[in-house]
N, C-alpha and C positions, 0 to 999 in steps of 0.2 A: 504494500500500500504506500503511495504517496506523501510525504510528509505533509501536514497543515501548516503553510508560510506565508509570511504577508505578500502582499503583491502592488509596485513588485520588489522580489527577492534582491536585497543586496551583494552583490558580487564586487570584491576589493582582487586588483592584480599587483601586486607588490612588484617592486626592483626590474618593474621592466625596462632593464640601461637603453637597450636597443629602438624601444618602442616597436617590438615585432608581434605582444601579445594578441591584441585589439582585436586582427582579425580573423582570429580564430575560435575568438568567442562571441564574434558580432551575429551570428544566428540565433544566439540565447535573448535577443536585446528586446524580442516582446516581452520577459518573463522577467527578464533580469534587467535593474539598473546598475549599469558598471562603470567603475571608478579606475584609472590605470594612475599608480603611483613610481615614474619613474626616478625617487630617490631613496635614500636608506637612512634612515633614520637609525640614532647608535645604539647598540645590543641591549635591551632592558636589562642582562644578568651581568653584564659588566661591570666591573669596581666602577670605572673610570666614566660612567654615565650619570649624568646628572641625577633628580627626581626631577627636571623640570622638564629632561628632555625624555626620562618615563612617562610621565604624565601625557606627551605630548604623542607618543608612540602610541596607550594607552585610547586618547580619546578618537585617535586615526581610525584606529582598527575598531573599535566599538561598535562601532553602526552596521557591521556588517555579519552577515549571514553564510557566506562565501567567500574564501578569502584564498586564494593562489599564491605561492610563495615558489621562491626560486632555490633549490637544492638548500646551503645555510642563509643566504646575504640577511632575512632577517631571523633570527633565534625564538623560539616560541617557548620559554621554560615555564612550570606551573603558575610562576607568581603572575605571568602575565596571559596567560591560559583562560585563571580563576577570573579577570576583570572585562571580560568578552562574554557577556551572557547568554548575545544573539548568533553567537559562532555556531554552525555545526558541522559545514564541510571545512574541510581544510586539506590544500591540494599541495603535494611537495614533486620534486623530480627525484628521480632515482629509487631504489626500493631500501635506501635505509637515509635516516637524518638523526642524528643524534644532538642537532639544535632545536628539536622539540620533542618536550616531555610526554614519550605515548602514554604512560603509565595513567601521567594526568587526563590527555585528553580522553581515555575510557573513562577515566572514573567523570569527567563531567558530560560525556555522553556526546561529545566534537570526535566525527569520522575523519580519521587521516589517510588519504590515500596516496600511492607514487605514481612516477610517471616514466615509462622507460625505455621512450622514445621512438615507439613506430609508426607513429602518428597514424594514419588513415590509406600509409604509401600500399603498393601491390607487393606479392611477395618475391616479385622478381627484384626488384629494388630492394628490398629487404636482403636480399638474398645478395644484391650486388656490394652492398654495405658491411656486410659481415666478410667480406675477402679483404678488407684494407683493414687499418690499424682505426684504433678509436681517438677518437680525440686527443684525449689528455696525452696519451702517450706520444701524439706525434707533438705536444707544445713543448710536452719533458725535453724532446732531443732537440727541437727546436733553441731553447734555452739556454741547453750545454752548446751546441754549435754557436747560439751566438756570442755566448760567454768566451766562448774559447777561441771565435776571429774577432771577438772585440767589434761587433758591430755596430753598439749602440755608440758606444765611446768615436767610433770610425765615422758615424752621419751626424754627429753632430760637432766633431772637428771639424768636415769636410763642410756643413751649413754654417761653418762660423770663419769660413776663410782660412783657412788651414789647409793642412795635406797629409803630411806621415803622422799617425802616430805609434804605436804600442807596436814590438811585433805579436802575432798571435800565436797558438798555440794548437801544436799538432795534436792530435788524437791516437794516429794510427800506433799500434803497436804499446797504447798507454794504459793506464788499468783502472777500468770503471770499478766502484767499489759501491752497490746496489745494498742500500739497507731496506731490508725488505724483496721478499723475490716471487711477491705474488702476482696477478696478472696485469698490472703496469709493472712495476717491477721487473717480471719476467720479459715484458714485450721492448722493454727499453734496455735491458742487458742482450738480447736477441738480436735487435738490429745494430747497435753499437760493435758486437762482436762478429756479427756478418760483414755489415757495413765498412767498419772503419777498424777490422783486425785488433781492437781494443781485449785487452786480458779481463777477466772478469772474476772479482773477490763477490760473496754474497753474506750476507748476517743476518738473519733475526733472532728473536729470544727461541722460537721452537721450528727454528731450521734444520734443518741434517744431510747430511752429503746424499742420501738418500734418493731425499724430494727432490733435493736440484738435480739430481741425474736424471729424476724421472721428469722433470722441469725440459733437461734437454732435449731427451727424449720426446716431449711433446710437440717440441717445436722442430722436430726433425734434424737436430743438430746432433753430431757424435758427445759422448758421454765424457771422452778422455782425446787429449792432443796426442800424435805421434811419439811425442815424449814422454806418455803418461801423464802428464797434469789435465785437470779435469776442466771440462767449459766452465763449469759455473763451479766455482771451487768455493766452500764452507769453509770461513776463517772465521778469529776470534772477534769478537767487535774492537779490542784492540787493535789487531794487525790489520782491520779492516782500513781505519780512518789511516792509520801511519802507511800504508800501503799506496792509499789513493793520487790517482792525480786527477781525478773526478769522481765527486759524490755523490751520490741520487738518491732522495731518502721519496721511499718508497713506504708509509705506515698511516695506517690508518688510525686517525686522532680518537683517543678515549683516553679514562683513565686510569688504565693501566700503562698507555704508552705514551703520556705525558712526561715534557722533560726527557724522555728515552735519549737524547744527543745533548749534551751538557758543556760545557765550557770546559770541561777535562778531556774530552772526546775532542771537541774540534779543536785544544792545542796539541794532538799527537800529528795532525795534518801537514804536510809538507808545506814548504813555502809555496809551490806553482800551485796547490789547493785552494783549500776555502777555509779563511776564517776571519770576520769580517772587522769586527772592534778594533783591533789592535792593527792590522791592515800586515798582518804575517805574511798571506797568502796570495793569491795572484785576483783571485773573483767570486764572486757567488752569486746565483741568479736565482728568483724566488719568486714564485705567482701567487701564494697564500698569507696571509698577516694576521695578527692576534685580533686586530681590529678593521674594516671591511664597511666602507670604504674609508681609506688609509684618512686619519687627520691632518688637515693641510699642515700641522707646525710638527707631525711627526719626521723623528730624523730621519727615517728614509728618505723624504723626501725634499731634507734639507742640507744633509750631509753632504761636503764637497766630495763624493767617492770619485776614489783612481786620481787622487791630487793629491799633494803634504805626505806620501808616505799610506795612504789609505786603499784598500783595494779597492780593486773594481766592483760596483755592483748593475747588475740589467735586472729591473723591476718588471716584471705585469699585472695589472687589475684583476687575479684569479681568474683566467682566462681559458685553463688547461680543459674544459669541459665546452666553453663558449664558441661554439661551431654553427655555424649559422644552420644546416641541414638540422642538425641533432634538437638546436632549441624550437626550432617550427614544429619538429615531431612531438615533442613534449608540451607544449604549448595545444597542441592540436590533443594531444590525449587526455591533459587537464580539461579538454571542454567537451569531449567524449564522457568523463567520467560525471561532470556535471551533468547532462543531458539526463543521461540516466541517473543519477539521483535524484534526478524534479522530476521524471517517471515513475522512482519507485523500482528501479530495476535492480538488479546485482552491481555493487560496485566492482572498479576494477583495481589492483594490486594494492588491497587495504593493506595498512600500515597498523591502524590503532581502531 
């Protein structure tokens, strides 16, 4: 049966950067009045958030009945859950978010669903999509390539009247050191060592030479070099980082793996590494931040890096997932999911 809702239904599209949500949900627009909010207002559960700019989070989201969120950009945790009385859908991408509280949203009776990206395509397209690399994986290598010819540092000498700067730094034959060796993990130690002949160290807390053989194994690559050394070779998380001449932390954020890379971990790092404070190492390039979107007076984005002795750093806007194909599908399946919740029908990949 049908839920009983006012009419008409309010529907909130949160952190649409792109402005690509609109019209994927503009068939809902006799039933639904909808709101697209292309900024982000800062994480309710953060220290560093005001009350005024809770409050002001708080009275946003209020009014609504329906409310579309993008993977984390904004954070749903119970205390802010409990002050939405008129919530009941709540749409996320992906089939896991751990910026909002499922536990809460059952107990107040707000449906969390995910979204994972096939939108409405054919299965031949479908089917074309699953032969290439995903997203995030191909921004991870993106990242380290640019890290390591210096691109950003290179177009903005060359826009500011300039010419030579830095030289960059080769890859081939150099040793990625994958923390984490699950499926970005695996697909970015995969191509790096197809690619660009790169050595490959792997860690996690429950890895074993095992899995990574059979890691190799899956992707068609031999188990062991001519020499005996293995593709994906199980070190210590020490000899991991002192090994490295490229890091890729590959873990998914909870809190067991919080802090898992520490300030002791990134000074075993080589100088041509990563390590950013003290300006030890050569560079580090980084799509993800504690805080989203980044604070104009945060020092990333004021720090003079790769001058005075400071490394290099190449920043992106959490990007790794933001593929124009991918967000239309997700976009498209949030208003599939809707449809059928103003029916009454089964929803699709509940969450909570």
């Amino acid at each position: 049966m049908a839920p009983i809702l006012p009419t008409p239904i309010l529907l909130a599209i949160l952190d649409d950067y792109q402005g690509i949500a609109e019209p994927y949900f503009a068939p809902l627009k006799s039933t639904f009045s909808i709101t697209v909010f292309r900024d982000t207002l800062l994480p309710y559960n953060h220290p560093a958030t005001p009350q005024n700019i809770k409050q002001q989070l708080i009275n946003r989201l209020k009014p609504y009945t329906v409310i579309s969120s993008m993977r984390e950009r904004t954070p749903f945790p119970a205390g802010l859950l409990k002050q939405l009385p008129n919530l009941k859908l709540l749409l996320t991408t992906g089939l896991r978010n751990d910026a909002i509280d499922m536990q809460a949203a059952k107990e107040l009776g707000i449906h969390v669903t995910g979204a994972v990206g096939k939108g409405r395509s054919t299965s031949v397209q479908l089917a074309a999509k699953k032969r290439g690399l995903d997203p995030t994986t191909q921004h991870a290598i993106a990242l380290i390539l640019g890290i390591a010819r210096g691109l950003a540092s290179d177009d903005a000498e060359v826009k500011a009247g300039g010419w030579q700067t830095d030289l960059a730094t080769g890859l081939s034959g150099k040793t990625l050191s994958a923390l984490g060796l699950g499926r970005l993990g695996g697909n970015v130690a995969r191509i790096m060592y197809q690619s660009f002949g790169m050595r490959i160290l792997a860690w996690s807390s429950n890895l074993t030479q095992e899995a990574a053989d059979e890691k190799a194994k899956a992707f068609g690559l031999p188990v062991e070099e001519e020499d005996g050394r293995k593709v994906f070779q199980v070190v210590s998380k020490e000899e991991l980082f002192k090994e490295a001449d490229v890091l890729s932390v590959h873990y998914v954020l909870s809190d067991r793996s919080w802090g898992i890379v520490g300030a002791s971990d990134l000074a075993l790092l080589k100088p041509a590494a990563f390590f950013v404070k003290k300006g030890k190492i050569r560079g580090s390039a980084a799509d993800v931040f504690d805080i989203e979107p980044l604070p104009k007076e945060s020092r990333w984005r004021t720090v003079a890096w790769g001058k005075e002795g400071r490394s290099k750093v190449l920043l992106s806007p959490h990007m790794g997932y933001v593929e124009e194909e991918l967000i239309r599908k997700l976009y498209d399946d949030q208003a599939e999911i809707v449809e059928r919740w103003h029916k009454g029908e089964g929803l699709l990949n509940v969450l909570a």
